[in-house]
C-alpha positions as protocol buffer text, in pm:
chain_id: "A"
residue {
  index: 1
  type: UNK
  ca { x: 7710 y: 10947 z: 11730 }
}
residue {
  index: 2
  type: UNK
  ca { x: 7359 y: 10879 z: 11901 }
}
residue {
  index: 3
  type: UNK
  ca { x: 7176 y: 11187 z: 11778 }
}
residue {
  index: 4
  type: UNK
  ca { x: 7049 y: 11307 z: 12072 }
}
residue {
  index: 5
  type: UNK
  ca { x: 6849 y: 11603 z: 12119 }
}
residue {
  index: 6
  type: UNK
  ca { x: 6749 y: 11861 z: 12405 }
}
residue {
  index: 7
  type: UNK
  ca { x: 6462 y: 11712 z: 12435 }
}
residue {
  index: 8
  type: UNK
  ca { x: 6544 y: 11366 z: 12479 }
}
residue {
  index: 9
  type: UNK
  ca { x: 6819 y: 11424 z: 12686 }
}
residue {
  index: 10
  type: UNK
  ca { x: 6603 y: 11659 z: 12931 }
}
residue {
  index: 11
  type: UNK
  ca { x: 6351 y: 11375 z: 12899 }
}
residue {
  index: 12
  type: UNK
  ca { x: 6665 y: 11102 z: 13043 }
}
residue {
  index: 13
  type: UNK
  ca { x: 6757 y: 11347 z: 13271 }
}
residue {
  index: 14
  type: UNK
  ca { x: 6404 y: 11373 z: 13448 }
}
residue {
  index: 15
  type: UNK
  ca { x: 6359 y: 10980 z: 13427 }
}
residue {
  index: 16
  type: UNK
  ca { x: 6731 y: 10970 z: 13621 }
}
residue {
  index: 17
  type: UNK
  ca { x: 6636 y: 11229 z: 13858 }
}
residue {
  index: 18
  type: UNK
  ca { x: 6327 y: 10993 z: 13905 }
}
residue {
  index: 19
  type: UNK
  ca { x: 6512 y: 10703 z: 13945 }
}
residue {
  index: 20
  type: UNK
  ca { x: 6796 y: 10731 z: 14159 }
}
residue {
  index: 21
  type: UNK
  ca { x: 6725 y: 11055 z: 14334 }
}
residue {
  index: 22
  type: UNK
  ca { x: 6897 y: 11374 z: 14360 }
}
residue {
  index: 23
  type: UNK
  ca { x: 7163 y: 11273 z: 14634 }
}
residue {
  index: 24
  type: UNK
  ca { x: 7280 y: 10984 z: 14340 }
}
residue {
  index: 25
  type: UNK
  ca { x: 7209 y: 11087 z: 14001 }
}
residue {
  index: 26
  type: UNK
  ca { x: 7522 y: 11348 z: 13993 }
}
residue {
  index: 27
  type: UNK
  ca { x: 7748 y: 11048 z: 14068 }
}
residue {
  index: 28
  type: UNK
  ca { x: 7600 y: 10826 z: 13802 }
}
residue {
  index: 29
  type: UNK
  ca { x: 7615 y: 11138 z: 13565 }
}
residue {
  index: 30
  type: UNK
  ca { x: 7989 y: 11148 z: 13651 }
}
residue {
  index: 31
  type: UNK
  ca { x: 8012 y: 10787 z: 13598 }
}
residue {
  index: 32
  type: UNK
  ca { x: 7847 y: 10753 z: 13313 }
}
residue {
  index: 33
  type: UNK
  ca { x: 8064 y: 11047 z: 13153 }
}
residue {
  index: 34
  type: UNK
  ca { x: 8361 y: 10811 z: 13252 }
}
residue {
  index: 35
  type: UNK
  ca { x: 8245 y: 10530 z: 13094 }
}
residue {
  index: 36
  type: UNK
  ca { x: 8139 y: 10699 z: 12766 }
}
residue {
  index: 37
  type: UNK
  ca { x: 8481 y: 10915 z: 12773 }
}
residue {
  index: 38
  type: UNK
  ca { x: 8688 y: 10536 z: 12785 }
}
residue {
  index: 39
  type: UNK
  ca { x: 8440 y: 10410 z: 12477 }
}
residue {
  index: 40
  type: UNK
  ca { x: 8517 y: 10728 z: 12256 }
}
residue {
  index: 41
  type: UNK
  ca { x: 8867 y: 10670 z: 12318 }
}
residue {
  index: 42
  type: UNK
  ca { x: 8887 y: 10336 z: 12292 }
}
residue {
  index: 43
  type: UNK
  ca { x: 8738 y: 10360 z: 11972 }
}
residue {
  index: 44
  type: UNK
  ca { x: 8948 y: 10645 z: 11870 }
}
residue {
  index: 45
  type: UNK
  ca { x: 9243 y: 10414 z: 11918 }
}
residue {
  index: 46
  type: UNK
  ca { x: 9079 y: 10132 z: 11747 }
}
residue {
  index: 47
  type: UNK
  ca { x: 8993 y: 10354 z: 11450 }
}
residue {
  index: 48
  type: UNK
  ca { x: 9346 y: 10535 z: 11461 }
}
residue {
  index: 49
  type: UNK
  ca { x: 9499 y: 10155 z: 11437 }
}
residue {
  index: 50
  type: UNK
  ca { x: 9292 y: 10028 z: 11144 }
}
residue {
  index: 51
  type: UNK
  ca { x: 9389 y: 10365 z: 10950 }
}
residue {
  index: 52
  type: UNK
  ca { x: 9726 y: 10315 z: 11017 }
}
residue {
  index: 53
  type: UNK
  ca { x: 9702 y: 9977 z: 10902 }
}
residue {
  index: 54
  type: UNK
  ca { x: 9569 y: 10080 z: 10577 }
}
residue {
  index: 55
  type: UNK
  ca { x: 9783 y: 10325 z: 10536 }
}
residue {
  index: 56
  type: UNK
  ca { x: 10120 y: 10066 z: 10554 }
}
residue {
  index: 57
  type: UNK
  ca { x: 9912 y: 9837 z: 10298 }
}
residue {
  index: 58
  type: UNK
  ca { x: 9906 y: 10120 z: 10071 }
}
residue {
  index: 59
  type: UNK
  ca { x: 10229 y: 10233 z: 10087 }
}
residue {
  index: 60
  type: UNK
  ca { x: 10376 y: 9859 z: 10046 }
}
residue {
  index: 61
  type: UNK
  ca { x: 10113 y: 9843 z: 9713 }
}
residue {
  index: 62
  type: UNK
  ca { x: 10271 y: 10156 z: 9602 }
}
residue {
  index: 63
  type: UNK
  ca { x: 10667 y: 10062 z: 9710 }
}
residue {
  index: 64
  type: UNK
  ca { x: 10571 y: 9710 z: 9502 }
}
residue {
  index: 65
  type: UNK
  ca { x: 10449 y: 9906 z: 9221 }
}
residue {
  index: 66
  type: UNK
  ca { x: 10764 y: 10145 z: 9183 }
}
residue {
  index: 67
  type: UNK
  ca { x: 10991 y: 9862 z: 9244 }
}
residue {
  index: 68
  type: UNK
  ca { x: 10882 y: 9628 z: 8959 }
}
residue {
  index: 69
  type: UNK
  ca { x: 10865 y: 9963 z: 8722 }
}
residue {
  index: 70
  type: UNK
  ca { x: 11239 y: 10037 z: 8862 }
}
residue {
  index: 71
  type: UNK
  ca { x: 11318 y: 9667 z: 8783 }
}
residue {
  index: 72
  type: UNK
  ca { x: 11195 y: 9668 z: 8437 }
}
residue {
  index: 73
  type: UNK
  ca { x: 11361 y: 10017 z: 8372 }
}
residue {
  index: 74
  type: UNK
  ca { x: 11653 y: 9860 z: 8477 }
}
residue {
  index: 75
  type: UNK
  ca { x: 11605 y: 9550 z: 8208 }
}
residue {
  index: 76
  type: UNK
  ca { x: 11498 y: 9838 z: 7919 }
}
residue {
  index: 77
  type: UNK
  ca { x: 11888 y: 9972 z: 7952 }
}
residue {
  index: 78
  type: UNK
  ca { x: 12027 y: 9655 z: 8008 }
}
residue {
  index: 79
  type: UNK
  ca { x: 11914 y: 9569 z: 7717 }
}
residue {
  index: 80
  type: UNK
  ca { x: 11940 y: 9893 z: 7483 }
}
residue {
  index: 81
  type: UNK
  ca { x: 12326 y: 9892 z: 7664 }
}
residue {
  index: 82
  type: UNK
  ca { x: 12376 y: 9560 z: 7476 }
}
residue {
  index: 83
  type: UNK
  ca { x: 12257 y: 9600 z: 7126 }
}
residue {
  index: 84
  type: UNK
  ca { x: 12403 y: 10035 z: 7139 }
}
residue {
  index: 85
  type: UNK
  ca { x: 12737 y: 9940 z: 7305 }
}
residue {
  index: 86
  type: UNK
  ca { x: 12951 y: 9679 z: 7213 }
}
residue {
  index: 87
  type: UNK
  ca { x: 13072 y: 9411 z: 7482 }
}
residue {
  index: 88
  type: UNK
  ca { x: 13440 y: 9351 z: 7332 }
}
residue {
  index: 89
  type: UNK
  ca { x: 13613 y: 9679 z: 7337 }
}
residue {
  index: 90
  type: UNK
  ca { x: 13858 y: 9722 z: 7040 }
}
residue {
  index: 91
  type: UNK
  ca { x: 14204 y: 9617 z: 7045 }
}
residue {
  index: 92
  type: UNK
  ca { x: 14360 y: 10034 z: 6956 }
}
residue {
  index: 93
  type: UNK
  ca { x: 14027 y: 10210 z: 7020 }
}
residue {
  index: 94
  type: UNK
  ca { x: 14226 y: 10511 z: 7007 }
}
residue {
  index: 95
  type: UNK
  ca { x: 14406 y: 10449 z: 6675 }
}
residue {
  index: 96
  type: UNK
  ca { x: 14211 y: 10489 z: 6312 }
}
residue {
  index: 97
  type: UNK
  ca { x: 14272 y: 10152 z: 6090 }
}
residue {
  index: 98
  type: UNK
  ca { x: 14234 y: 10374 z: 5765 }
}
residue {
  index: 99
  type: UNK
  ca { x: 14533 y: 10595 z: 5857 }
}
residue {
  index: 100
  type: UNK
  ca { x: 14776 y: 10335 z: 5914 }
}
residue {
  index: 101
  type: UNK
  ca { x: 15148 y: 10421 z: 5883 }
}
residue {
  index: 102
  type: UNK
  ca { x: 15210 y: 10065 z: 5709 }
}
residue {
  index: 103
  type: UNK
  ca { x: 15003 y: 10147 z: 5391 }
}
C-alpha cells in the first residue's frame, strides 16, 4: 500500500523513539496499529460494497439481455406456429374427404 521498506521504517521508528520517548512510543505504536487496522477494513468494506455493486449491474445487463432474446424467441414461434399450423381446426379432422361413403 505505502511501500515501505526496512529502512524507512527503522528510520520512523528511531525519529518516534526520539520523539515521544520510550515510556510512550509502544502506546502510540499500539495506537497507531489500531487506527491503520480500522482504515484497511474500512476500506475493505468499501471496496467489498462497490464490487458487489458491480457485480448486481452485471447480472441485471445480462438477465436484460437473456430476457429480450427469450422474448423474441418467443415471437420467432409465435409466428412460425401461425403460418405451419392452421388456426381453424377442421370440421372431421379424423375423417379423409376422398374416401367418402356418399361417392
Amino acid at each position: 500500500m505505502f511501500d515501505i521498506g526496512f529502512t524507512e521504517l527503522a528510520l520512523l521508528m528511531l525519529i518516534g523513539l526520539l520523539v515521544l520517548g520510550p515510556e510512550r512510543l509502544p502506546r502510540a505504536a499500539r495506537t497507531v496499529g489500531l487506527y491503520l487496522r480500522k482504515a484497511r477494513n474500512a476500506w475493505g468494506n468499501i471496496k467489498q460494497s462497490v464490487e458487489a455493486e458491480l457485480d448486481a449491474e452485471e447480472l441485471r445487463k445480462a438477465l436484460s439481455q437473456v430476457q429480450s432474446e427469450v422474448e423474441g424467441t418467443a415471437k420467432d414461434l409465435k409466428e412460425t406456429l401461425e403460418t405451419e399450423i392452421p388456426l381453424v381446426p377442421e370440421a372431421n379432422p379424423g375423417k379423409d374427404k376422398s374416401a367418402s361413403p356418399d361417392a
